[in-house]
C-alpha positions in Angstrom: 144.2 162.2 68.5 146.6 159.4 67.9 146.7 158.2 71.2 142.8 158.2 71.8 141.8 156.5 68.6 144.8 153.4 70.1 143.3 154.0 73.4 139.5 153.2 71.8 140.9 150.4 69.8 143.1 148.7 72.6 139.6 148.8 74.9 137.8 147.3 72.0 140.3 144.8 71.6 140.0 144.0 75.6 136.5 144.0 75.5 136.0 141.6 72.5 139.1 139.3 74.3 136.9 139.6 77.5 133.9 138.3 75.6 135.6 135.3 73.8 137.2 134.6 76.8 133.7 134.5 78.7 132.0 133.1 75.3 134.3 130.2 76.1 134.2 129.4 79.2 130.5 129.4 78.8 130.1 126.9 76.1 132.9 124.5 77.7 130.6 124.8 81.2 127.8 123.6 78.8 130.1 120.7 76.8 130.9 120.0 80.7 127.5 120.1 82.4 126.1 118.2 79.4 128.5 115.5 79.4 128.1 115.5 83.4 124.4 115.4 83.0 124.0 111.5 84.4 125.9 112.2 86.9 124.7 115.0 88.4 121.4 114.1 87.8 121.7 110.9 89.3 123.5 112.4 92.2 121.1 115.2 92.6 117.5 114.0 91.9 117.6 110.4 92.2 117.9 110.0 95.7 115.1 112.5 96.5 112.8 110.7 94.4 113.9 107.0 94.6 114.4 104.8 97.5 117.3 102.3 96.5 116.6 98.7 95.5 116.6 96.4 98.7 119.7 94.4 98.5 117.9 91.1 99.4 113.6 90.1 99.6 112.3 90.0 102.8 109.7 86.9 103.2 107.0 88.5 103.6 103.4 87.1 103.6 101.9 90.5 101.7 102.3 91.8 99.2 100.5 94.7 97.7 100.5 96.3 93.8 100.1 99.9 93.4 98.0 99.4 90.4 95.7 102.2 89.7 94.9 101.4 86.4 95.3 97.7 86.0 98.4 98.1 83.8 99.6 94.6 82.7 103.4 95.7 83.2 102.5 96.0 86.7 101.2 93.0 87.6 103.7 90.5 86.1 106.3 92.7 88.4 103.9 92.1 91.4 103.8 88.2 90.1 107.5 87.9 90.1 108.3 89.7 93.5 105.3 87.5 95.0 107.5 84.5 93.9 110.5 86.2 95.1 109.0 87.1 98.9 107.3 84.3 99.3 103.4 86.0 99.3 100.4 84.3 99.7 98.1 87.1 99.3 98.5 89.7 96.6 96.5 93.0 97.1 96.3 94.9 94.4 94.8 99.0 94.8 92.2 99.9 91.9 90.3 103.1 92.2 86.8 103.2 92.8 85.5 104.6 89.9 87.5 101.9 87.8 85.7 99.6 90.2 82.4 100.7 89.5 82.7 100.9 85.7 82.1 97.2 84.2 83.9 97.1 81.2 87.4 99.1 83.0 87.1 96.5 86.2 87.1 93.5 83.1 89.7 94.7 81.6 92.2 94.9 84.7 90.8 91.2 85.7 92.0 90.3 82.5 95.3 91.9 82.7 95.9 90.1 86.2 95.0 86.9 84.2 97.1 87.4 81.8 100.3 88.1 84.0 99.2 84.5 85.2 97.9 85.7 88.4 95.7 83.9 90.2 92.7 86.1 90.0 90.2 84.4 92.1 92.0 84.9 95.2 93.4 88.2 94.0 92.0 91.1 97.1 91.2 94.2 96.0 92.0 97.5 97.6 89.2 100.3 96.5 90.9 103.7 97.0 89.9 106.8 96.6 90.5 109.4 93.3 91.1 112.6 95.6 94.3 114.9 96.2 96.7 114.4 97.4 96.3 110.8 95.5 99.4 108.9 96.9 98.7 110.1 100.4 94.8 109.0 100.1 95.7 105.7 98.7 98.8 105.0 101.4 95.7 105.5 104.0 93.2 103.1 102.9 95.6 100.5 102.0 96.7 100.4 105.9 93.2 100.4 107.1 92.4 97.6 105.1 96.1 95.7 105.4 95.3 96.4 110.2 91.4 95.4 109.6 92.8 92.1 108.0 95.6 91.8 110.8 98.3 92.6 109.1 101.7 93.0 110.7 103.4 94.1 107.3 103.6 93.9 103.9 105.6 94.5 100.8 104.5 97.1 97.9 105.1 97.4 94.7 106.0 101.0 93.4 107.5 102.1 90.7 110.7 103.1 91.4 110.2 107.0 90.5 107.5 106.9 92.4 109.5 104.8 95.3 110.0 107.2 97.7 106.9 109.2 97.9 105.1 106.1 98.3 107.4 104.9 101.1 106.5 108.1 103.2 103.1 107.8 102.8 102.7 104.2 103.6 105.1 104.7 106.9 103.0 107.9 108.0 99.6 105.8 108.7 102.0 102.2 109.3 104.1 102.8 111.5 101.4 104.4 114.0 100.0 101.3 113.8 103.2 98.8 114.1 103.1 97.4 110.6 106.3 97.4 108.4 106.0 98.2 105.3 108.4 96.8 102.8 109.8 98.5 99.5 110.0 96.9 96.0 110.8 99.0 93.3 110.6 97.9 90.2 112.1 99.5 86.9 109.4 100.3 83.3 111.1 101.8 80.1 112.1 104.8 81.5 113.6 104.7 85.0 116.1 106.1 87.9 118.7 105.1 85.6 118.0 106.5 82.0 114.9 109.4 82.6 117.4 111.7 82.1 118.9 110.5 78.4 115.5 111.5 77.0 112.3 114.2 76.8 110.1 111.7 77.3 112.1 110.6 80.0 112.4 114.1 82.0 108.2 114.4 81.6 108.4 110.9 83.8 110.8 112.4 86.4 110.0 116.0 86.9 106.5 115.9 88.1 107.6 113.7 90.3 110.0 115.5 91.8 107.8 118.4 92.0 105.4 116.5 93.8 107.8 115.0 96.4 108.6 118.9 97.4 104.3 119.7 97.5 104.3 116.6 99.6 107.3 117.8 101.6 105.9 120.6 102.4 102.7 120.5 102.4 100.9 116.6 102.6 103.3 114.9 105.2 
């Protein structure tokens, strides 16, 4: 009798040895992974999602804004890499029901003015509102950049968004010879921060989930 009630308190002993030892290891992978998380993330997500900053500006003639809703933000980055390039003609996209609407198409003018854009020779891309968006936009932005003779451009994405955009632009580009060059540029939260935040995370993921529907299923 003695030897089974040490025998059932030796396993117990084991057991709850087992599970602190476990319990540990699992909270110091935790401590770990959270520490880590930059890293990893950074290491892991970024560079399926975001196409690296270009070292240098190429000249480039073109330059087009991905602009959808004639965010302010956007257009003093497009003014600034315009300067940086060397553009003379800034396209920006604007979708067509924005386009149609009088007070909506106002307001974006307005933005554009206020980033100190010159507005009367700003061109206008109408793209459509249809899925997949990115990959519908990418296609009449090419159309119109060959129709107008262009042999490349530069576009301003978000850098999130960088990569997508870059294999979308290239799929109906390069067909046609024109180069298409990348400019990233970086809003509150970004390839380098998303992940310190929710907020931040509700920017990122969707686009990563979109970049494997478009992997597998758009391109």
């Amino acid at each position: 009798m003695k030897n089974w009630i040490f025998k059932t308190v030796q396993k117990r002993v084991l057991t709850w040895q087992a599970k602190l030892v476990l319990s540990t290891f699992c909270v110091a992978l935790l401590i770990t992974l959270w520490s880590a998380r930059g890293f990893l993330l950074k290491t892991l997500v970024n560079p399926y999602i975001v196409d690296s900053p270009p070292t240098e500006y190429p000249r480039c003639p073109n330059l087009v804004v991905e602009n959808w809703t004639g965010d302010y933000e956007t257009f003093v980055f497009a003014k600034a890499f315009a300067e940086k390039t060397g553009a003379d003609i800034i396209a920006a996209t604007i979708y067509e029901s924005v386009q149609k609407h009088p007070r909506k198409r106002q307001a974006t003018m307005l933005n554009a003015w206020s980033a100190e854009l010159d507005t009367a020779s700003l061109v206008w891309f109408v793209v459509p509102f249809k899925e997949p968006k990115t990959l519908a936009i990418a296609k009449t932005v090419v159309d119109s950049a060959h129709k107008r003779g262009w042999k490349e451009f530069s576009l301003v994405t978000r850098d999130l968004h960088s990569r997508r955009s870059r294999l979308c632009y290239e799929k109906f580009a390069k067909p046609l010879g024109i180069k298409v060059h990348i400019l990233p540029y970086e809003s509150e939260f970004n390839h380098r921060n998303w992940f310190e935040s929710v907020t931040g995370w509700t920017v990122a993921f969707p686009e990563l989930v979109k970049q494997l529907y478009y992997d597998l299923f758009a391109l």
